[in-house]
C-alpha positions, 0 to 999 in steps of 0.5 A: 500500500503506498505511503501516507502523506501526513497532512499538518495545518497550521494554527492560524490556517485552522482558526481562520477556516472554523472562523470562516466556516462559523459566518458561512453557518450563520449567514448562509442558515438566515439568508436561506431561510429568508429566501425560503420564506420568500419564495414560499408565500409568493406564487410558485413560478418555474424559476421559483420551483428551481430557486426553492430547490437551490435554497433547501440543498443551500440550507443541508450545506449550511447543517454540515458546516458545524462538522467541517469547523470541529474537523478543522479544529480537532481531527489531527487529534482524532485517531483514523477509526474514531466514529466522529471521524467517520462521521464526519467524512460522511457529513461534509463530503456527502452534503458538499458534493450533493449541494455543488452539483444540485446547484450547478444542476439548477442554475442550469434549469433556470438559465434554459428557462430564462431563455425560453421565456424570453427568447423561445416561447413558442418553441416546442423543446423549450415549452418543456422548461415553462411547464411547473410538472416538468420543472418539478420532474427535473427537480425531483430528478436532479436530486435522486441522481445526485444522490444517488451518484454521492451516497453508492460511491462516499459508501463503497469507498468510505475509509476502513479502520484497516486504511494506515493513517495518524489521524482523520486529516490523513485518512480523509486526504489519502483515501480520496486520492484515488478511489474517486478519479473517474467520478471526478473527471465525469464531474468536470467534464459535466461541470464544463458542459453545463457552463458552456450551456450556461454562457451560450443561452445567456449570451443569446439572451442579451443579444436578444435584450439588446435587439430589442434596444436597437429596434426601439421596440416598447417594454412595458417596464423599462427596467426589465432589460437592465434588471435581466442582464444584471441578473445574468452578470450575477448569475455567471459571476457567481457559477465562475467565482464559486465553482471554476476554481474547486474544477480547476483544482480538481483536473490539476490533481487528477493529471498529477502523476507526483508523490512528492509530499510537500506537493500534494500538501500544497494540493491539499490546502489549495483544495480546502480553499476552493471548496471554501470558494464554493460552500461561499455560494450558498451564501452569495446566491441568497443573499442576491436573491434578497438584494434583488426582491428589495430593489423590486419591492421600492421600486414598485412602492417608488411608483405605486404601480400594481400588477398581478405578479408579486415582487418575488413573482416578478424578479424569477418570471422575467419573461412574463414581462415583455409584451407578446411581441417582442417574445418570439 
């Protein structure tokens, strides 16, 4: 059996990640369960389903954050087959990679949406994303899969009390390594595919957006254009900022061949801040959601203006209002 690298955190670097775990905790678990809140009293739109979805996988992520800071702080200390090392292996690793790729998943679905609201309305295959039954499908089918895929592969390559290691650092750093290669690649392949997907439709979307600017034509809002696109500038700022990173680091590791041990600690404590870059979402996603509902609520109340559609309404189902016309 190869050799054990042991993995050493300094002091300072573990305060700092159960420092920045503890606000992620906090801000995460109230900002999600506003958002839930939200969403919950306003009509169920298609992009309401898909950010309902979002916010419920934000606030599981935001429930393994206590294991990950005790991780930090503690598992040097533990010994490899502690049940609270096992335990916590399960916890953050499942819930982490369930809540990345769900995420990744519906942003996807709310892009297409999007673009089918605006741009396609009409079309055949994009009729599929306007309708609630099949949003709630794709939902329901993101998770079993996801699910599924995590749960099967962190069971059967869960590290045994037979695996040498010092402590739970070592075991969670050493088992993973190897045993998850090709679940990681598909993942990183699939990561790419889906922002290809990503930059592609609302690429279209703003070209369309800005057609429509060009050629005069009347909205019955003259915001909703600028409100879309800052939307999809938040949207892919966050997808790049949060996700790109944790992938990059991921394919680095996979096409290194070195055993060097000071290399793979570098890639260790590298990796621990990508995934921090990514658990950042489940804060950065709600808390834009909320940013954007205000906005919309003064605005409204700014011009004492009423409409069948609540705030909330308003802010996902941004195809809803453009005039017929322009929707084609």
């Amino acid at each position: 059996m190869a050799d054990i690298c042991n993995i050493i955190f300094d002091n300072y670097q573990k305060d700092i990640f159960t420092w920045l775990y503890s606000v992620l905790t906090i801000v995460g678990l109230l900002s999600n369960a506003a958002v839930l809140r939200d969403l919950w009293k306003a009509e169920k739109t298609v992009t309401g389903i898909f950010t309902i979805n979002m916010t419920a996988a934000d606030l599981l992520l935001c429930c393994s954050f206590p294991f990950r800071i005790v991780y930090y702080q503690r598992s040097s200390e533990w010994e490899p087959n502690a049940y609270l090392c096992t335990a916590t292996i399960f916890t953050t690793v499942s819930l982490f990679y369930i809540n990345l790729y769900c995420n990744i998943c519906f942003l996807m679905w709310i892009c297409i949406n999007r673009y089918a609201s605006v741009v396609r309305p009409q079309h055949v295959f994009f009729k599929f994303f306007k309708n609630p039954k099949m949003c709630k499908f794709l939902c329901a089918l993101t998770w079993i899969v996801t699910l599924c895929v995590t749960l099967s592969n962190l069971i059967h390559n869960l590290p045994r009390n037979s695996v040498p290691a010092k402590s739970c650092f070592d075991l969670i750093a050493s088992k993973t390594r190897n045993n998850y290669n090709l679940l990681h690649a598909l993942c990183i392949a699939l990561f790419f595919l889906i922002l290809i997907i990503l930059l592609t439709f609302y690429t279209l979307l703003v070209y369309h957006l800005q057609r429509m600017q060009d050629g005069n034509l009347v909205m019955r809002n003259q915001n909703v254009s600028l409100q879309v696109r800052r939307k999809i500038l938040a949207t892919v700022l966050v997808f790049v900022v949060c996700f790109v990173p944790y992938h990059i680091e991921r394919a680095m590791l996979l096409l290194s061949k070195s055993s060097d041990c000071t290399w793979q600690r570098k890639q260790y404590k590298a990796k621990a801040c990508t995934i921090l870059l990514a658990a950042l979402s489940c804060c950065v996603l709600p808390l834009l959601h909320l940013s954007f509902h205000f906005r919309c609520c003064k605005a409204r109340a700014a011009s004492h203006t009423r409409n069948i559609h609540s705030c909330t309404d308003a802010e996902h189902a941004i195809g809803h209002r453009l005039p017929e016309t322009t929707r084609s």
